[in-house]
N, C-alpha and C positions, 0 to 999 in steps of 0.2 A: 205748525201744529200748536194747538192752543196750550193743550194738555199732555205733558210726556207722562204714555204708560208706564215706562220705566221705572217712575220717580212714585207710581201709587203702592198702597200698602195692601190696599185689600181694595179687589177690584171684583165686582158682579157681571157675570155675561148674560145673555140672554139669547136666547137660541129659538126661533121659528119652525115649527113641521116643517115649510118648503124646503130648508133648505140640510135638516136632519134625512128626511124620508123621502123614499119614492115615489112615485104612483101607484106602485105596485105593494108599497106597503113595506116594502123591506128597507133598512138603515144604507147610508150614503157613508159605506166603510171608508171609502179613501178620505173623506173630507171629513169625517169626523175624527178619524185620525191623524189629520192634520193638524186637525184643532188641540188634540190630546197633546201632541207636539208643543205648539204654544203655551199649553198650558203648563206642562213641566219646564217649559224655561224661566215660565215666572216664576214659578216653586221652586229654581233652583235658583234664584237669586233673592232668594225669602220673600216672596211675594203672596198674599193669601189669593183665592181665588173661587168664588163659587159660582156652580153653573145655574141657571133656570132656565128649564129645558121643556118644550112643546113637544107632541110626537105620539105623546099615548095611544090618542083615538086613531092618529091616519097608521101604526103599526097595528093597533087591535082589530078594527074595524074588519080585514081578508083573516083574521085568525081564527074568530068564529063566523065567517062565512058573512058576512053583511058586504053588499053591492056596494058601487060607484054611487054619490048623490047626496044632498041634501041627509040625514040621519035625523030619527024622533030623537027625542031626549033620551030616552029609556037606552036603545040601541048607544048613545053615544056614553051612558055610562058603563055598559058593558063592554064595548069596547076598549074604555080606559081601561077598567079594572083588566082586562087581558093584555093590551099593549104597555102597563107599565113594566108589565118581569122583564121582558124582553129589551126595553128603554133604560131601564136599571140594569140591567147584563151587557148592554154595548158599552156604556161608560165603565164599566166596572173592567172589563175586557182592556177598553182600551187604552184608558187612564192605570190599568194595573201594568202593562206592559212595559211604564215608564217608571215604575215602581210606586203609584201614587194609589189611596184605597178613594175609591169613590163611596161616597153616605147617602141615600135617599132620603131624603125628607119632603112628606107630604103636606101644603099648606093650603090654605083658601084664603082670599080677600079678608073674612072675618077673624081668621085666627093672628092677621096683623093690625086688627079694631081691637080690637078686645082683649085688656091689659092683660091677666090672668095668662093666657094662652101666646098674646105678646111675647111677654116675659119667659116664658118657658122656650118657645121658638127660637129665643135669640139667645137664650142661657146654649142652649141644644149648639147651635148653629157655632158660636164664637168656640164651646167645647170641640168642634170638632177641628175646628180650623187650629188651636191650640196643638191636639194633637198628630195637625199636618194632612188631614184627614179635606177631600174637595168634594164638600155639600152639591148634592145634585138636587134643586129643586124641580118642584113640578106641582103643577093646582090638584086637588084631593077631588078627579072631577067626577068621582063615582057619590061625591054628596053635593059638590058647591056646582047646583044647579046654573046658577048666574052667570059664573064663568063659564062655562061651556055654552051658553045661550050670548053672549057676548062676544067669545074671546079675549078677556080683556089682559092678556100676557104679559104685554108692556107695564101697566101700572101697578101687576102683582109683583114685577120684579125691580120696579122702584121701589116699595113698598119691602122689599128684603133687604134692596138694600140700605133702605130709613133703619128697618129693623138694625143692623146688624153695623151702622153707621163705619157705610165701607165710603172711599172715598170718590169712585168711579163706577160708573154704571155704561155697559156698553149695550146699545142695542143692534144687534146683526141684522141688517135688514135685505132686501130686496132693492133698496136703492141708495145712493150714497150720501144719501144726505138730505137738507129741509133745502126746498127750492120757493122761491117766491108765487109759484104756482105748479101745479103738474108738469113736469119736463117731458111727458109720453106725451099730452094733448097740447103743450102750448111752448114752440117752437122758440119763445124770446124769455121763458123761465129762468132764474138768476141763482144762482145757487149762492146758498147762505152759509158762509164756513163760520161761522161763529155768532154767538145767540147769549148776551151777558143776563138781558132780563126779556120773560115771554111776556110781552104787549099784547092787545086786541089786535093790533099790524101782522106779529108775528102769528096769532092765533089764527088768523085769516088766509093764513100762505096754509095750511093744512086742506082747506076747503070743507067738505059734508062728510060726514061717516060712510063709507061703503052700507048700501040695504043689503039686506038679506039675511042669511044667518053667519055669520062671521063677519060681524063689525067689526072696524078699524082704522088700519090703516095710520096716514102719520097722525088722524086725530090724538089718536090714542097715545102716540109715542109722545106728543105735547104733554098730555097730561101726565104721564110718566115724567116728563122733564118739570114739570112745575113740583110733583113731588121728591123729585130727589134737587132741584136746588135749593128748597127749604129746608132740607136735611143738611147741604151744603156739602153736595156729593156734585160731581162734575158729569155730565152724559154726554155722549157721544151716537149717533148716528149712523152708521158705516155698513157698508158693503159686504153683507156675509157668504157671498156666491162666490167670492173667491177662496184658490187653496189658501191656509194661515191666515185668516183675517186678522188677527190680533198683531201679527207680526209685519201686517202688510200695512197696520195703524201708525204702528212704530216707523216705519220705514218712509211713512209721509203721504199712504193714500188717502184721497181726497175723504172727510167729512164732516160732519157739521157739528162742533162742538156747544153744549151748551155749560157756561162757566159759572161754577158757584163763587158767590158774593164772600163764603166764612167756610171755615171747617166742618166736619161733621160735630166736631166732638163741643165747639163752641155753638153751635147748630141748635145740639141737644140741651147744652145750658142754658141758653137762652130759653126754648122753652119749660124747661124745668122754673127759674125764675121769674117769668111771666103769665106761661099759661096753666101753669097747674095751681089748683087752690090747696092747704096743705089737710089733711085729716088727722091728725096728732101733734105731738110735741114731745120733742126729747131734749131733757133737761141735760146741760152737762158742768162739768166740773172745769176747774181753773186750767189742768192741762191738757183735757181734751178740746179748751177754745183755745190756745195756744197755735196746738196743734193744726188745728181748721183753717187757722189766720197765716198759717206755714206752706196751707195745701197738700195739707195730710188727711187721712179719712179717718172719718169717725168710728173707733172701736168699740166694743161695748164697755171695755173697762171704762172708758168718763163717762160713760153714760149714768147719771145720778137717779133718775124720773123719767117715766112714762106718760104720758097722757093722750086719752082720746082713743078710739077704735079703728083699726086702719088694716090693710092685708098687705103682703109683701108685693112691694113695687110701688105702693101708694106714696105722694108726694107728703114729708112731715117738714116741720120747722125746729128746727135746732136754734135751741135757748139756755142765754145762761142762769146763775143761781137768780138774779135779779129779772129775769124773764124778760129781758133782750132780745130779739131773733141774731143768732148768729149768723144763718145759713137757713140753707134749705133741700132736701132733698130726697132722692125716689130710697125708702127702707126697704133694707135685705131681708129685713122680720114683717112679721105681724106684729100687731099691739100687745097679743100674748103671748110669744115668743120672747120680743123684744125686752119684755117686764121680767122674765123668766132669768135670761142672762146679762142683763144689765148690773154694770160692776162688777163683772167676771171679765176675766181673762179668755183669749180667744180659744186659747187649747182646751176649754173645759166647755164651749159652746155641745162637741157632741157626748160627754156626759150629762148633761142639762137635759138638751133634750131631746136625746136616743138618735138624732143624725147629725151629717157632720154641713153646715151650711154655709156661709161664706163666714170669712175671719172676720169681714170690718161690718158695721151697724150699716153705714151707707159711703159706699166704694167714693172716693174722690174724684171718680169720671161721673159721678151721678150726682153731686155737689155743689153747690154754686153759695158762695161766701157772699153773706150781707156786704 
């Protein structure tokens, strides 16, 4: 095993209709409560853990009466919108049992593009996890057209866990792993237990996208893996048709690991120091670069000087009195905020200005020192 679950802190799952739901449209209670099982073992050895969970349409779809087949778009957002209560009450059901609250949170592909709603998603999501609380995602597929015309499952829930810079990302699947070719059609297919970097080679053992209307397949799960080892999240592969998969990971069943090169959290500094260009500057004083150069975060009290227009989340440059870069990094404020409590003190941030926001100017996970 490449990667012990054991040893992760915050691990992302990913969960398939097939193998949530029926045919018949109703939830697969023994095996889902199996998983709930798994899941409070992690929780009780301080493990975080959130779900991304499939299943809306194929539970909605027999609730208001829509047939076996192919679904228009229309039909297939109505049926989200009905099969999610019920998606959200099985987790909640199951995972309460164990004493755990389950959280729905609704996202789309766009709302992990787009800084603004970024930011807010993964503020949301780490809140919950803080307080113990097992995020149930699911795609918001009553607007985000695309996904439900794709399925594209797998790279929504790499893309959660980019957001949320977990360090394992598991996908449940239907087979146990990346094979050198289809193992159902081609009898001398090789199985690939471990995957450091995805090449054209490896890109080529996936094959074509399934036609039709639910594309996929392990294409997709590729692309899922290129984006979570650029985040420097570890994925995995594996067999979700069995009872406990997670436990059954642990235990040594076969799948195909793919290995991140860095951490997440050096992942994210990296590209905080490289790909972001900065839109302000904040001036600071003698002991708040002290502090920087310590690997401390920047408070507002050294903050001396504001410069530049920028919104909370936006990449700034931290400089000294002689306009240095000291640093660089994603602001907790905006530009007018920022000017507002600069050289104050953290506890009078919500006297300033009427809410209470984060203590430091920019968190030293979001920092990266010249």
């Amino acid at each position: 095993m490449s990667v012990a679950l054991s040893a992760v802190k915050r691990l992302v799952v990913k969960i398939g209709s097939f193998l949530l739901v029926e045919e018949s449209g109703a939830v697969k209670r023994a095996w889902l409560e199996a998983l709930a099982e798994d899941i409070a073992r992690l929780r009780a050895r301080g493990q975080e853990v959130i779900v991304v969970s499939s299943g809306a349409i194929a539970m909605g779809r027999r609730l208001i009466g829509l047939g076996p087949g192919p679904l228009r778009l229309e039909d297939s957002q109505a049926a989200a919108a009905a099969g999610q209560i019920r998606l959200a009450g099985a987790y909640q059901e199951v995972l309460g049992s164990h004493g755990l609250t389950a959280a729905q949170v609704l996202v789309t592909i766009a709302d992990t593009e787009e800084r603004r709603r970024h930011l807010n998603a993964r503020s949301t999501m780490n809140r919950l996890l803080a307080l113990g609380a097992v995020p149930v995602i699911n795609e918001n597929d009553t607007v985000a057209t695309t996904e439900i015309r794709f399925g594209d499952n797998d790279r929504l829930a790499a893309r959660v866990a980019q957001m949320v810079s977990a360090d394992c990302l598991v996908l449940l699947s239907d087979i146990d792993g990346l094979y050198s070719a289809d193992p159902r059609s081609d009898a001398n297919a090789r199985f690939i237990a471990e995957v450091p970097e995805i090449t054209p080679a490896i890109e080529a053992m996936a094959g074509a996208p399934k036609p039709g209307y639910g594309s996929g397949g392990m294409v997709t799960k590729l692309a899922a893996a290129k984006i979570a080892l650029r985040a420097g999240c570890h994925l995995a592969i594996a067999d979700g048709k069995v009872t406990r998969p997670l436990q059954a990971i642990e235990d040594g069943a076969r799948c195909t690991w793919f290995v991140a090169s860095s951490t997440p959290l050096n992942a994210r500094k990296q590209w905080i120091a490289g790909s972001v260009k900065p839109s302000g500057t904040l001036t600071v004083d003698a002991g708040a670069a002290a502090a920087l150069k310590a690997g401390k975060s920047l408070l507002p009290a050294g903050v001396t000087a504001v410069a530049g227009t920028f919104e909370r989340g936006d990449a700034v440059a931290v400089c000294d009195a002689a306009g240095h870069e000291l640093a660089r990094g994603l602001s907790a404020y905006s530009s007018d905020d920022a000017r507002r409590i600069a050289g104050h003190k953290s506890g009078e941030i919500e006297a300033i200005l009427g809410y209470r926001g984060r203590d430091e100017m920019i968190h030293r996970d979001d920092l990266v020192v010249a």
